[in-house]
Each structure stands twice: as structure tokens, then as C-alpha cells.
TORKOL-4160 file (C-alpha; in steps of 0.2 Angstrom, whole numbers, padded with zeros to 4 digits, m for minus):
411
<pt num="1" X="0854" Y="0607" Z="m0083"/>
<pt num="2" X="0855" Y="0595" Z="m0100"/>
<pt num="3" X="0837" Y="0600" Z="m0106"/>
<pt num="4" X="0838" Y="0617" Z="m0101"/>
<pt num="5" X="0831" Y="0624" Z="m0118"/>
<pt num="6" X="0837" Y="0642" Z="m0114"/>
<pt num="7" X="0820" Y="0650" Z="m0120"/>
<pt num="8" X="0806" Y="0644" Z="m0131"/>
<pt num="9" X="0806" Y="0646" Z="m0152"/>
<pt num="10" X="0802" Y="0661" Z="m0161"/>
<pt num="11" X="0787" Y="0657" Z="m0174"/>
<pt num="12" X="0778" Y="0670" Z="m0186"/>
<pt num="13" X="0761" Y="0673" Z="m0177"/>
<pt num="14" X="0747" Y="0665" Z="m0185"/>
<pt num="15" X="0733" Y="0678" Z="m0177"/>
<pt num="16" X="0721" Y="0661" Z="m0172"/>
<pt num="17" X="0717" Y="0660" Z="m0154"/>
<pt num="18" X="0730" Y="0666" Z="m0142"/>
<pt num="19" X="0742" Y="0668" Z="m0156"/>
<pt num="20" X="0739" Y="0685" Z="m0160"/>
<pt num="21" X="0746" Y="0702" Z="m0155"/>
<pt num="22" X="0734" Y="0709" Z="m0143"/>
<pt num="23" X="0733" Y="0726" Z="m0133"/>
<pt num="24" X="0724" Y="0736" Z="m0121"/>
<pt num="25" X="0709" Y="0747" Z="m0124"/>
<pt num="26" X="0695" Y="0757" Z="m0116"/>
<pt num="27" X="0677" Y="0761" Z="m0120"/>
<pt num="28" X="0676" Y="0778" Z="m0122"/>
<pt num="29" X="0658" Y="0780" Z="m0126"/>
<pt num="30" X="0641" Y="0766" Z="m0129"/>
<pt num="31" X="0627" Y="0774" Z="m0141"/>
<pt num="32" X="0611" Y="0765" Z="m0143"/>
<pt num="33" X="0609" Y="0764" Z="m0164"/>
<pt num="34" X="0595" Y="0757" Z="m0177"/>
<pt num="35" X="0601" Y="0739" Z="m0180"/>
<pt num="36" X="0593" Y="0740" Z="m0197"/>
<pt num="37" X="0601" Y="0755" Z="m0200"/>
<pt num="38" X="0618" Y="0749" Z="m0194"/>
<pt num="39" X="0615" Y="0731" Z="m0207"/>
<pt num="40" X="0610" Y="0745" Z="m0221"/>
<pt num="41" X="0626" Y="0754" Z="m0220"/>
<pt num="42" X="0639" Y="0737" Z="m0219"/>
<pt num="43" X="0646" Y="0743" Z="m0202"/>
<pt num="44" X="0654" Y="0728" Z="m0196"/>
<pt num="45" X="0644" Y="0720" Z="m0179"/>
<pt num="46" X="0654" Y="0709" Z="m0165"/>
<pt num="47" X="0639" Y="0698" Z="m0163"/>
<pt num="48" X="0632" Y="0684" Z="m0174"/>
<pt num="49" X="0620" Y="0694" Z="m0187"/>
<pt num="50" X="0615" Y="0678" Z="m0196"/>
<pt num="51" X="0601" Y="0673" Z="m0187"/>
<pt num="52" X="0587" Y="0689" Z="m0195"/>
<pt num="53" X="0571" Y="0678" Z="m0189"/>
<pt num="54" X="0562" Y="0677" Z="m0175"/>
<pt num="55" X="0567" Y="0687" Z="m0158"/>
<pt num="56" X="0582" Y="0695" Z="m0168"/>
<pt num="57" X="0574" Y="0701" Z="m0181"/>
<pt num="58" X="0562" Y="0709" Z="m0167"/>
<pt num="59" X="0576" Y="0714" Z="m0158"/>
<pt num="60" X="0585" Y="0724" Z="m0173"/>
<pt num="61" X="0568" Y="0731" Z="m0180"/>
<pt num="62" X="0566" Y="0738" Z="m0165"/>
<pt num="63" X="0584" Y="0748" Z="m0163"/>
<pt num="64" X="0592" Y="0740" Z="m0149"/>
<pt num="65" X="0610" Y="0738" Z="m0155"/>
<pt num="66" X="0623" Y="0749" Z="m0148"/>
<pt num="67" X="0638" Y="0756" Z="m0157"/>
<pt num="68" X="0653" Y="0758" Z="m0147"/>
<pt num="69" X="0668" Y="0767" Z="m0147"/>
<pt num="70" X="0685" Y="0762" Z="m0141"/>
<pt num="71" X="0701" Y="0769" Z="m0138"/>
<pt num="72" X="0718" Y="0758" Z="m0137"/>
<pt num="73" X="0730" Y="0760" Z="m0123"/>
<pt num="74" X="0745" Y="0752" Z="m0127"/>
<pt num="75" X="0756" Y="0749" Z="m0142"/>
<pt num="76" X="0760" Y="0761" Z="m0158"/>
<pt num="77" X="0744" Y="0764" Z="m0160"/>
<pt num="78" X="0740" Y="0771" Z="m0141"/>
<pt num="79" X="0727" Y="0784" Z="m0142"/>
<pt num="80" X="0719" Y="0779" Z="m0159"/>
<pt num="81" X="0701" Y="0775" Z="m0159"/>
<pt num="82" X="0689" Y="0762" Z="m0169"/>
<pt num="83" X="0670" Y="0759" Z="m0170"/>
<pt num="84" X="0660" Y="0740" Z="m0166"/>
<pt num="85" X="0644" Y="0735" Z="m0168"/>
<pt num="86" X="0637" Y="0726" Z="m0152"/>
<pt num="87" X="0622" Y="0715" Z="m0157"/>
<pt num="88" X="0606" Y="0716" Z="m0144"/>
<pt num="89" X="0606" Y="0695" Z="m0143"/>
<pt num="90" X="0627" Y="0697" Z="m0139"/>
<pt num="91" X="0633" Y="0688" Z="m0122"/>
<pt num="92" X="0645" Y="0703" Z="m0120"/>
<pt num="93" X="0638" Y="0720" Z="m0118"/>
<pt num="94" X="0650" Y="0732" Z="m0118"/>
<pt num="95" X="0650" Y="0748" Z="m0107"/>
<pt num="96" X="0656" Y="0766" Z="m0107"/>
<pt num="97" X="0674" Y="0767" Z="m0096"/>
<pt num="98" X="0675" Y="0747" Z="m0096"/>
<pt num="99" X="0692" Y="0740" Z="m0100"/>
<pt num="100" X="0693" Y="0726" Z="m0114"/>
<pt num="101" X="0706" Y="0719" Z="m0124"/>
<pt num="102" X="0709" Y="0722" Z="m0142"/>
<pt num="103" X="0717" Y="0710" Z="m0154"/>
<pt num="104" X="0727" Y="0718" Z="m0169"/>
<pt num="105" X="0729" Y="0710" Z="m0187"/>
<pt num="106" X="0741" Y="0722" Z="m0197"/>
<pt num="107" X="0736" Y="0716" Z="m0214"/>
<pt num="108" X="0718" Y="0718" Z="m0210"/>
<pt num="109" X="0711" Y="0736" Z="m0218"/>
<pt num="110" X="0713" Y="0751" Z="m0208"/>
<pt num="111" X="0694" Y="0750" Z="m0203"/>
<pt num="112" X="0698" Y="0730" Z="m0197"/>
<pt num="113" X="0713" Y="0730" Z="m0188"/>
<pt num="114" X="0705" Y="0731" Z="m0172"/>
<pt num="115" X="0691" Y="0721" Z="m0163"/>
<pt num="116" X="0688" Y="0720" Z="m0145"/>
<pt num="117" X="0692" Y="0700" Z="m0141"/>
<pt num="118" X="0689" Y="0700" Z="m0119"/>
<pt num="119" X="0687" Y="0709" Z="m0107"/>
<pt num="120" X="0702" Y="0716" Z="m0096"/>
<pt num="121" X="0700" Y="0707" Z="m0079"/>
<pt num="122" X="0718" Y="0710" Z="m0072"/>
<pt num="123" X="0710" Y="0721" Z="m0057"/>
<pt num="124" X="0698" Y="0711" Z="m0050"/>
<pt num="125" X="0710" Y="0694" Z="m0053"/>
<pt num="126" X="0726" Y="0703" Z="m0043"/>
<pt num="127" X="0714" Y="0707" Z="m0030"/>
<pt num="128" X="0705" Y="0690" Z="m0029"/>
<pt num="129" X="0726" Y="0683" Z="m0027"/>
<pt num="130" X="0730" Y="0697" Z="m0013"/>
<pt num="131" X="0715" Y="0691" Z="m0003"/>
<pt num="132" X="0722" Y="0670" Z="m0008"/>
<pt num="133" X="0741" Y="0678" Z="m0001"/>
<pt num="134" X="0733" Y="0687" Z="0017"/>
<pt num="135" X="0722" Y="0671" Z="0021"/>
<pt num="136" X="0737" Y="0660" Z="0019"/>
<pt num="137" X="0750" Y="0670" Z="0027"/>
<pt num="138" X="0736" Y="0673" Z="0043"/>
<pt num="139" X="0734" Y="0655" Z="0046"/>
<pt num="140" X="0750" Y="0648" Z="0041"/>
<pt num="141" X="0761" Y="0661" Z="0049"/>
<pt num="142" X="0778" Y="0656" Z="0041"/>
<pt num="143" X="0775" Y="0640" Z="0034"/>
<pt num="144" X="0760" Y="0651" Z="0025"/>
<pt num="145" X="0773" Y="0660" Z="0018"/>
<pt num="146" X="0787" Y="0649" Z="0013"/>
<pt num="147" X="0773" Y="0640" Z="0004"/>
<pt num="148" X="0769" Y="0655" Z="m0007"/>
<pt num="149" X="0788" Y="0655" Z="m0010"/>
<pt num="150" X="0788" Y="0639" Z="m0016"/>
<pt num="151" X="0772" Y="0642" Z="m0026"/>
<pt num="152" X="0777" Y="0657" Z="m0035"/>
<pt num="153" X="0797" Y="0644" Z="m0039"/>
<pt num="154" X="0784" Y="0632" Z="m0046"/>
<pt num="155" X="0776" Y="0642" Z="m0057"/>
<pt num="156" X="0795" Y="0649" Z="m0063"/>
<pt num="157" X="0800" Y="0629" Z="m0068"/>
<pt num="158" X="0785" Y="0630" Z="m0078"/>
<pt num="159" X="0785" Y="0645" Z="m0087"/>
<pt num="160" X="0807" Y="0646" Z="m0088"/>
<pt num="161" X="0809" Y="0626" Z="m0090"/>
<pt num="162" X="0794" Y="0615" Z="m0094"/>
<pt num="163" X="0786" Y="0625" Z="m0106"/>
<pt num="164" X="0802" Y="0629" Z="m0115"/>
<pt num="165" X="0808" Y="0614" Z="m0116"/>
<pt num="166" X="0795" Y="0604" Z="m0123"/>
<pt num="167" X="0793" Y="0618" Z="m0137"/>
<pt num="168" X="0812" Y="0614" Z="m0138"/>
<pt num="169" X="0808" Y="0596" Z="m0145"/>
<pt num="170" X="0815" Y="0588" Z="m0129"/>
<pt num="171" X="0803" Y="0571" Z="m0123"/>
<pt num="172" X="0788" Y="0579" Z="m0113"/>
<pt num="173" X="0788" Y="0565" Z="m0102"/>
<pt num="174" X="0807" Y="0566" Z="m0096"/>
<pt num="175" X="0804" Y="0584" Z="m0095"/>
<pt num="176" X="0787" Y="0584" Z="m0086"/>
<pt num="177" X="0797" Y="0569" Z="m0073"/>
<pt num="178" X="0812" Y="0578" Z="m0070"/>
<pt num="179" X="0802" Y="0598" Z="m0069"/>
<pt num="180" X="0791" Y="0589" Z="m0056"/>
<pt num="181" X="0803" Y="0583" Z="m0046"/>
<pt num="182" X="0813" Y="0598" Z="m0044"/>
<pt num="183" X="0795" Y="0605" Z="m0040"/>
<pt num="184" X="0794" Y="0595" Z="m0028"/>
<pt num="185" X="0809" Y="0596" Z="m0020"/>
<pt num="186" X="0810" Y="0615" Z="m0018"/>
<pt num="187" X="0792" Y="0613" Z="m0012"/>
<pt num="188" X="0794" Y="0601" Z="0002"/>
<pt num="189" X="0811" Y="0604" Z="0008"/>
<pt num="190" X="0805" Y="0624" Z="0007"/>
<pt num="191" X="0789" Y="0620" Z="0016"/>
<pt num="192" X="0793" Y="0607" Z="0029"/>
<pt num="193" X="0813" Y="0608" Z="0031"/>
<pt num="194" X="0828" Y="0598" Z="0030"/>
<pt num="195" X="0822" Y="0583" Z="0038"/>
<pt num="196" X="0822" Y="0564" Z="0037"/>
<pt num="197" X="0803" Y="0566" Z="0039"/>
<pt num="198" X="0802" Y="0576" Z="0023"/>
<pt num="199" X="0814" Y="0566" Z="0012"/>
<pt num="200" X="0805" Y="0550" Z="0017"/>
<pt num="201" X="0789" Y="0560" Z="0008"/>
<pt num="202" X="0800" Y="0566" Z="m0008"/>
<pt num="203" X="0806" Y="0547" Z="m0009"/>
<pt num="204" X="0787" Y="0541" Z="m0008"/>
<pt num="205" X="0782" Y="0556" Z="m0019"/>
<pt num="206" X="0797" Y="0552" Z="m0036"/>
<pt num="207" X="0792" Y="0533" Z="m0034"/>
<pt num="208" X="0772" Y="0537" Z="m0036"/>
<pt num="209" X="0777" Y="0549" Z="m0050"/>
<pt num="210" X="0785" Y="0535" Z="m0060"/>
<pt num="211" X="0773" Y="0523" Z="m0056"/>
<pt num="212" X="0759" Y="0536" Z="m0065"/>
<pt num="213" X="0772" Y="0541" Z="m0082"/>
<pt num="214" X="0773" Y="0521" Z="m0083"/>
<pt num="215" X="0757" Y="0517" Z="m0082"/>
<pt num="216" X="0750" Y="0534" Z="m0092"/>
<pt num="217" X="0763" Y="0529" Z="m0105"/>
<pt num="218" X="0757" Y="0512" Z="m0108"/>
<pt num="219" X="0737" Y="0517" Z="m0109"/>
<pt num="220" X="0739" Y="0530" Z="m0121"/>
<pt num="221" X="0747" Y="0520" Z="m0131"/>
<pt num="222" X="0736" Y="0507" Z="m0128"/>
<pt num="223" X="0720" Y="0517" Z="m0131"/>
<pt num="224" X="0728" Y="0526" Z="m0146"/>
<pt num="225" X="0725" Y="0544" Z="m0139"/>
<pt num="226" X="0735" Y="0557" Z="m0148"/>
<pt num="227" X="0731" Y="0572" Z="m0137"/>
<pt num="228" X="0725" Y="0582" Z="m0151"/>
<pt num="229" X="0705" Y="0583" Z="m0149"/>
<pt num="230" X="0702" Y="0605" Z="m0149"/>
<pt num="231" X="0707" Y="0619" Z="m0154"/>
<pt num="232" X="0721" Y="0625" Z="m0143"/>
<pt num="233" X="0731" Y="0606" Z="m0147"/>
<pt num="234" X="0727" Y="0607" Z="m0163"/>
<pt num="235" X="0737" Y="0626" Z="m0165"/>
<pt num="236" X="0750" Y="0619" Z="m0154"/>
<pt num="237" X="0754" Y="0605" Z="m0166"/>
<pt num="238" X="0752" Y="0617" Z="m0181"/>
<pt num="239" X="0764" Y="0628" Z="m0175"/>
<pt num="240" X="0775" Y="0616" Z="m0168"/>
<pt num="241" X="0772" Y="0601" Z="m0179"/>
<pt num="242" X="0787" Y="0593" Z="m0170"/>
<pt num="243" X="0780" Y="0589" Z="m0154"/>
<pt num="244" X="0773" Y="0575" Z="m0146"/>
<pt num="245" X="0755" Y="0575" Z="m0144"/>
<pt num="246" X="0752" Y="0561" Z="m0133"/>
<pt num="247" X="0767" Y="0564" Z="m0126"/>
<pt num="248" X="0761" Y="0582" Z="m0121"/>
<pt num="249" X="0747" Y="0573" Z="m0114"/>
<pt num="250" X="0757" Y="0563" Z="m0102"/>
<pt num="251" X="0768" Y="0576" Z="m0096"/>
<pt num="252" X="0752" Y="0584" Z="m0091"/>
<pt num="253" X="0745" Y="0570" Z="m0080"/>
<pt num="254" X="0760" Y="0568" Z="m0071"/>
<pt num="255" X="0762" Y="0588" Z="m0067"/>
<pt num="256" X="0743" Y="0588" Z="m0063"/>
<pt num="257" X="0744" Y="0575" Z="m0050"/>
<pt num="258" X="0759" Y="0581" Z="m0043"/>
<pt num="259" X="0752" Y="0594" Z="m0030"/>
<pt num="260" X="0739" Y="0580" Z="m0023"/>
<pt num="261" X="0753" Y="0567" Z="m0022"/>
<pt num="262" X="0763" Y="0580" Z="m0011"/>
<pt num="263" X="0749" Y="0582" Z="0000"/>
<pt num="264" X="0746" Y="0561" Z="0004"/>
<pt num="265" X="0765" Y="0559" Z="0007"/>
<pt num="266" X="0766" Y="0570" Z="0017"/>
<pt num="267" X="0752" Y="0568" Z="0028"/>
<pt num="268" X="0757" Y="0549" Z="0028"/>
<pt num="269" X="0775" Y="0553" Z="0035"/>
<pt num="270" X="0769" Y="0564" Z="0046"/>
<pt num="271" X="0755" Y="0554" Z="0053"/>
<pt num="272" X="0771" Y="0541" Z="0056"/>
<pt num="273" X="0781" Y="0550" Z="0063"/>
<pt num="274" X="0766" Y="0557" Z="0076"/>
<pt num="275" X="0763" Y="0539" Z="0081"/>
<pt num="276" X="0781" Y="0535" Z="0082"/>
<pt num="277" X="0783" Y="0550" Z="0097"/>
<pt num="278" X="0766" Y="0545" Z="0104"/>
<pt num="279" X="0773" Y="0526" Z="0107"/>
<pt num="280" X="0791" Y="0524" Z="0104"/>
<pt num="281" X="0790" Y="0507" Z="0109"/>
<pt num="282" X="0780" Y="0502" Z="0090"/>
<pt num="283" X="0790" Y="0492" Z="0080"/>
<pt num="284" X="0789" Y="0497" Z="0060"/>
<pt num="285" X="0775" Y="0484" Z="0059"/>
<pt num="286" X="0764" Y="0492" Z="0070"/>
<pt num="287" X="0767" Y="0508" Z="0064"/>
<pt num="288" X="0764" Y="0504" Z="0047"/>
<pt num="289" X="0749" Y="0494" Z="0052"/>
<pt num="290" X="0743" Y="0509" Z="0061"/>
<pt num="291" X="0748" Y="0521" Z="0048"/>
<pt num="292" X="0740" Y="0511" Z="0034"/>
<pt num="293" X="0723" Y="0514" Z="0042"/>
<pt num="294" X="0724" Y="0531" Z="0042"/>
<pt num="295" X="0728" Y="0532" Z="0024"/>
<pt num="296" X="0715" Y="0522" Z="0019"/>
<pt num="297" X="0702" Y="0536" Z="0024"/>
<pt num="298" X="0716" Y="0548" Z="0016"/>
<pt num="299" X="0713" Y="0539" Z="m0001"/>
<pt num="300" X="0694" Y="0539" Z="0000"/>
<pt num="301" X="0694" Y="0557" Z="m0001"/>
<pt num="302" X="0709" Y="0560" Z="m0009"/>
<pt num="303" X="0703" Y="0549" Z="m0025"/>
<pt num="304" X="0683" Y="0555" Z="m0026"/>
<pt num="305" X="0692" Y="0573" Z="m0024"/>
<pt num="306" X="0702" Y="0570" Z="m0041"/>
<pt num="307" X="0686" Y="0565" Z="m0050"/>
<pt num="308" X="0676" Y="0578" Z="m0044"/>
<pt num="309" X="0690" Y="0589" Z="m0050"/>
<pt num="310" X="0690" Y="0584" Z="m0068"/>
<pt num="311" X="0671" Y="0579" Z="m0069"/>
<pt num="312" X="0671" Y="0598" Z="m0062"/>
<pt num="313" X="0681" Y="0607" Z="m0078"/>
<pt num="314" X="0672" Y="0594" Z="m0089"/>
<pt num="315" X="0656" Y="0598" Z="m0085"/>
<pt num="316" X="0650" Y="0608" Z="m0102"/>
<pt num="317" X="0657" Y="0591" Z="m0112"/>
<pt num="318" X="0646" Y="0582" Z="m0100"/>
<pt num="319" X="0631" Y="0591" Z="m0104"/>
<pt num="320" X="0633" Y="0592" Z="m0121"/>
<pt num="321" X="0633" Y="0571" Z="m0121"/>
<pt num="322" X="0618" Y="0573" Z="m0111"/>
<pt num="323" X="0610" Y="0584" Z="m0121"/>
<pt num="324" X="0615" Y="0573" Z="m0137"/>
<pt num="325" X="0607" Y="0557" Z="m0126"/>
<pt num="326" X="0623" Y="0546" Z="m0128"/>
<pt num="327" X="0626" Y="0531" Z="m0121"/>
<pt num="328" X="0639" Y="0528" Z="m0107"/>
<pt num="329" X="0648" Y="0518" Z="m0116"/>
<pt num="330" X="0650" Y="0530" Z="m0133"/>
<pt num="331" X="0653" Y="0545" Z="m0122"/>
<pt num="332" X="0669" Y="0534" Z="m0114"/>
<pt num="333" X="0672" Y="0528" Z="m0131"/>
<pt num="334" X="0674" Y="0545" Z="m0139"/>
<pt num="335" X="0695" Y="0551" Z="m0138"/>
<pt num="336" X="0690" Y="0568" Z="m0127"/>
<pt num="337" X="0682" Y="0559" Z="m0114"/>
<pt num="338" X="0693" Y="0545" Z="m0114"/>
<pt num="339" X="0708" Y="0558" Z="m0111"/>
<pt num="340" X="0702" Y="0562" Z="m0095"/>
<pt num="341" X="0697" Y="0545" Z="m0090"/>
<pt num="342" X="0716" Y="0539" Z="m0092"/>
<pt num="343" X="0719" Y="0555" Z="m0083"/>
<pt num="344" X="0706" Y="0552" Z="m0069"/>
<pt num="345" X="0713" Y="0531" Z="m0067"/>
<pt num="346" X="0730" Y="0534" Z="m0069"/>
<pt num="347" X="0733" Y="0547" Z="m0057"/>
<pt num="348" X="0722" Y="0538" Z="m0044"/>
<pt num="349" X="0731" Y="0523" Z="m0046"/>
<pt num="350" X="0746" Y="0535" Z="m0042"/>
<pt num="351" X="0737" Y="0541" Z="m0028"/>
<pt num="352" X="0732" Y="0523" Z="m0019"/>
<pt num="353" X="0749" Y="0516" Z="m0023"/>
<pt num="354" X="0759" Y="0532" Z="m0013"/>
<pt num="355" X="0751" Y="0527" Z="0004"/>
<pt num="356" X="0757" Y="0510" Z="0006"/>
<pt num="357" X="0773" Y="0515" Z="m0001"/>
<pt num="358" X="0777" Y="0532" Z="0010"/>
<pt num="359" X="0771" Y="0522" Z="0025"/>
<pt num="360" X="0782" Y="0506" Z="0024"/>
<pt num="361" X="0796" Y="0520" Z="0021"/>
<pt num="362" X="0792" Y="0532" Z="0038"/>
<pt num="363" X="0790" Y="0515" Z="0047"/>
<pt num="364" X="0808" Y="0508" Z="0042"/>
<pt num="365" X="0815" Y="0525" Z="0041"/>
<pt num="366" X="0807" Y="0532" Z="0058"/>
<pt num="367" X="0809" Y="0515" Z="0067"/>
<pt num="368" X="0829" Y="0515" Z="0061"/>
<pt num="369" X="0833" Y="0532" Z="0065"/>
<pt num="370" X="0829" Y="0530" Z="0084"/>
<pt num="371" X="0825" Y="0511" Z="0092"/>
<pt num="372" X="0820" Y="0511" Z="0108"/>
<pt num="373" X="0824" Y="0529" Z="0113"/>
<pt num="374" X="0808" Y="0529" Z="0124"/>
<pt num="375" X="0817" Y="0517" Z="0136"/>
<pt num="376" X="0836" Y="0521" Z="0136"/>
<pt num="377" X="0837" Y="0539" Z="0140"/>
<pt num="378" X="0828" Y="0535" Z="0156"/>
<pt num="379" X="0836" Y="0519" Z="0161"/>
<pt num="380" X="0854" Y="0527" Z="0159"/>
<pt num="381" X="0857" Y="0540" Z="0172"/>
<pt num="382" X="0847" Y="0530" Z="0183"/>
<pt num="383" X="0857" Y="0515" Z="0184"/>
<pt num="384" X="0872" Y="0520" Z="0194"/>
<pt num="385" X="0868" Y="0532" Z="0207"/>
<pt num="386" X="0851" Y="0520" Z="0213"/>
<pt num="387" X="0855" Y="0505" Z="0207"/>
<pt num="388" X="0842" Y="0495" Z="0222"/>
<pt num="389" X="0830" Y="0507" Z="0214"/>
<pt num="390" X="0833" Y="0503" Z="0193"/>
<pt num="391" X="0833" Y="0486" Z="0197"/>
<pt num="392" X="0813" Y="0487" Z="0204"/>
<pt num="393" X="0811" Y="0495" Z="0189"/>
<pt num="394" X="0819" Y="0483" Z="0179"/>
<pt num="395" X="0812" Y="0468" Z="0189"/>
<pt num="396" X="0794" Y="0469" Z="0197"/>
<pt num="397" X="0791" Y="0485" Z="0186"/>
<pt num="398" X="0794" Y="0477" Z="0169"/>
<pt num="399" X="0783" Y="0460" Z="0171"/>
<pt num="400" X="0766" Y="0466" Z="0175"/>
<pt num="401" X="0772" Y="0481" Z="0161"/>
<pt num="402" X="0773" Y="0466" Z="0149"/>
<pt num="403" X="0760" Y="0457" Z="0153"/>
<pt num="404" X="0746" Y="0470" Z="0156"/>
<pt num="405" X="0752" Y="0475" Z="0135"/>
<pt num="406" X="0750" Y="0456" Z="0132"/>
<pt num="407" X="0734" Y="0456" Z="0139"/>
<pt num="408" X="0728" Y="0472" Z="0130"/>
<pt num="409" X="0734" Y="0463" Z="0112"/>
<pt num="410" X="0722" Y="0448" Z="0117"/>
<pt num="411" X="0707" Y="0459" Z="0122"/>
């Protein structure tokens, strides 16, 4: 509630990148043209025209380009129509009744104002997230569905609190630890019920967090990053000149590894409280001994799962460095790659560090919350109506008990 920013600053758009006004449109009609003709006339292609050697200038002596017309959609100007060169070398093709997107630049001349930017993918994107909805609502029944609840309140904190309240000027890393908690909060308690077991897993979960905007905080510093290394930070800190780079780029490894730190504390806790009910009689350092090993194959997975993830959306850096025949030690050296190895590190270190500590927490907690309930609810209503009887089963029953589980430790 004290950093609520109550919506996020008005700026003059700057018509770079996603800063401009956009709209919908339609191709209304594709028509093969003469691209030597269309260069002859100045009509304005979409495609790259300064390459007029080799395969293009085959290709435009040869009339392959297509001139297409499209009709806008949406905005003042719905039903007005413009003209654009599609180049035969293009990546994007465009095609008669397809649906783009169309940026608009008022001061631009009439002829100018529009140019087709995308393509409108709004269709095949709301099916793709109908089909995500059913599949999780099928297999997870209820829980499937308060966790789309609690997905679709995460994505609000984002876009109504976090967002907002970093464009505010407020400290991205006090905004990215207290927006993930309360992510994480609504999440669990939505997912998994008001429970001991899952505030044993928000505890283990806010501890790791801190642990990962520490230690992000310290190696940023220390490796000088300043979060601004392409295009889209470099428009964020020219629009918003006020804002903390580096700080941005902690708030993001701490909301980035929130959703896998969720799923280790969890699973910990759970797997405790599972061994708990299995053998009541396990004292918390059994059961942390015995939930330890369970989440060391957790973070064997868990940890090469991270790296894949962002070697994954890195992959085109990548291959560029390889193409370029860098060294191993200049591509880690270089501040864009060096982002996502603090990332990578950081967050793992986050990751390890969470077992040990959600563990020791279900042990005590589920330890506490019920010693010895295996034994008493038995022996209680027993003792007084048969008392021959509960004394055999606290006399000859008990010993060879005891000792056939001290002969099991020493085998």
C-alpha cells in the first residue's frame, strides 16, 4: 500500500519501438508488380532495397515484387486505405485477407503515415491459451483451476503494481521483493490452502528471495552491469531517464526466479509432511535427513532446468559469438552475456539454498505440530477398559519393537 504508484506516467510518444501508436489493418488485395518499375517511380518498398547486386538484382529484373494494399481497422482513420511495396528477398510476405498491424506517425506525409509493422497473431495466440486453460483445468480439477486464478492475480500485480511502480521512481528491488511476495502468497495459500504445510513453503520461499536480491545486489555491483545493453532498455532509460538500470535488472532476477522457487518449497514441504504421515515416530532429524535427499535430486534438475531456460532465450546471442569465433572467456566477459550469467548463478544459488532451508523448517514445524501422534491415540482408549492387555502391549510388545528398529539402524 506505501508504493502503490496509482498508474504509471504519461510521456509524449517517441514513435521508436513499442512507443508508437499502432492499429489494426487488413490486406485487402496482393499484386505482383515490376520491381524495376516500382524503384523507377519512388514508391516506398517495406524491404531492404539497398542490396541491387547479385540474387536481388535478379530478382527485381525479373518482376517479383508485389504491391499491396491495406485497409486500417481501427482508429479515426478506420476504412482508409494505403499502398506498400513488399520486396521479393522480404522475410514477410504479405497476403490478400491477412491481418497485420500498422504503426501510425501523424507528422509523417499523408502518403507515410502508415506502414505495416507485424502481423496480427491475436487468433491463433487466444486459441493456443484456451487449449493451455482446458489441459489444466482436465488434470488438475480444482487445484487446475485455482491455479489459473492465481495466475491470471499474478499477472494483475504486474501490470497494476510492478510495472507502475517502478516507472513511478520507487526502488525496483523493494518493489520486485514485496510484488513477489504478495505473488506468492496469493499463489500458494490460493493453490494449496491455509495450511501449516504451505506457510512453512511461503516462509522457505521470502527467505530464498532475500537470499537471491542480496546476492544479485552485491554482483551487479561488483561486475559493474548497468542493465542497459539493447534497444528496448536503452528507450526505457530514455524515456524514463530516472530509473534504475541495474536496479531494473535485479528486480527481474528475483521475479524471474520466483515461479521455480515456489515449486522446490513446495515439493520439499510436501515431501516432509508425506514422510511425517508415513512414520510418525521420525524425529525432525530423520525427517530432514530423509527430506534432504530427496531434494538433492530436486536441485539437479531444478538448477540445469534454469540454465537451459536462459541458454534457451539466448540462443541467437550465442550463435552469433560462435559465428564471430570468440573465446569463452570474451563472450563471458562481454556485459550482455555477463547479465544472464549473474542471472543464471544467482538464481541458482537461490534455488540450492531453498532446500535445505524449507526442509529444516517442515521438520521442526511438522515434528512440533504433532509428536508422537502415531502412539497416543492408540494407547489412550485402550488403557482402561483392558488394562492386562495394554500392559502386553506396553511390556513384551514394545522391547522386541525397539530392538528389531535398533537392529535395522545397524544393518
Amino acid at each position: 500500500m506505501v508504493l502503490w504508484p496509482g498508474g504509471a506516467p504519461a510521456h509524449e510518444r517517441t514513435g521508436v519501438g513499442f512507443d508508437r501508436q499502432t492499429q489494426q489493418a487488413t490486406v485487402t488485395k496482393v499484386v505482383s508488380v515490376s520491381c524495376a518499375s516500382v524503384n523507377a517511380s519512388g514508391d516506398t518498398p517495406t524491404g531492404d532495397t539497398s542490396t541491387a547486386e547479385g540474387s536481388s538484382a535478379q530478382q527485381q529484373a525479373s518482376g517479383d515484387c508485389k504491391r499491396a494494399t491495406i485497409r486500417v481497422d481501427t482508429g479515426d482513420d478506420k476504412g482508409r486505405t494505403f499502398t506498400e511495396i513488399v520486396q521479393p528477398d522480404q522475410s514477410r510476405q504479405l497476403e490478400q485477407g491477412e491481418k497485420v498491424v500498422v504503426a501510425y506517425e501523424p507528422s509523417a506525409p499523408r502518403d507515410l503515415q502508415y506502414s505495416v509493422t507485424d502481423v496480427n497473431r491475436r487468433i491463433p495466440m487466444a486459441v493456443l491459451a484456451i487449449i493451455f486453460a482446458v489441459a489444466v483445468v482436465v488434470v488438475g480439477r480444482l487445484r487446475g483451476v485455482m491455479a489459473l486464478v492465481a495466475l491470471a492475480i499474478s499477472f494483475m500485480v504486474l501490470n497494476f503494481f510492478v510495472l507502475p511502480a517502478i516507472l513511478q521512481g520507487s526502488n525496483p528491488l523493494v518493489v520486485a521483493v514485496v510484488g513477489s511476495s504478495a505473488i506468492m502468497l496469493i499463489a500458494l495459500y490460493l493453490c494449496h490452502g491455509l495450511s501449516a504445510r504451505t506457510s512453512v513453503a511461503v516462509l522457505g520461499t521470502l527467505i530464498s528471495l532475500l537470499l537471491i536480491g542480496v546476492l544479485g545486489s552485491l554482483f551487479i555491483d561488483w561486475a559493474a552491469l548497468t542493465g542497459n545493453t539493447d534497444d528496448n532498455t536503452g528507450l526505457i532509460h530514455g524515456l524514463y531517464p530516472s530509473i534504475d538500470m541495474s536496479g531494473l535488472l535485479l528486480a527481474g532476477i528475483i521475479i524471474g526466479s520466483l515461479g521455480v522457487l515456489d515449486d522446490v518449497t513446495v515439493t520439499q514441504t510436501s515431501a516432509v509432511w508425506e514422510l511425517h504421515e508415513a512414520n510418525p515416530a521420525m524425529g525432525w532429524r530423520d525427517l530432514y535427513r530423509a527430506g534432504i535427499r530427496i531434494g538433492r535430486d530436486h536441485i539437479a534438475s531444478v538448477v540445469n532446468t534454469l540454465v537451459l531456460a536462459y541458454a534457451g532465450a539466448a540462443l541467437p546471442l550465442l550463435l552469433l559469438f560462435s559465428i564471430a569465433q570468440s573465446s569463452v572467456g570474451g563472450v563471458a566477459n562481454s556485459e550482455l552475456v555477463a547479465e544472464e550469467i549473474v542471472r543464471t548463478l544467482v538464481g541458482s544459488i537461490g534455488l540450492v539454498a531453498s532446500v535445505p532451508v524449507t526442509t529444516a523448517l517442515a521438520a521442526l514445524v511438522v515434528s512440533a505440530d504433532r509428536p508422537g501422534s502415531g502412539k497416543a491415540p492408540v494407547a489412550a482408549p485402550e488403557a482402561a477398559p483392558a488394562a492386562p492387555v495394554g500392559a502386553t502391549a506396553a511390556g513384551g510388545g514394545s522391547a522386541p519393537a525397539r530392538g528389531g528398529r535398533g537392529r535395522r539402524r545397524k544393518r
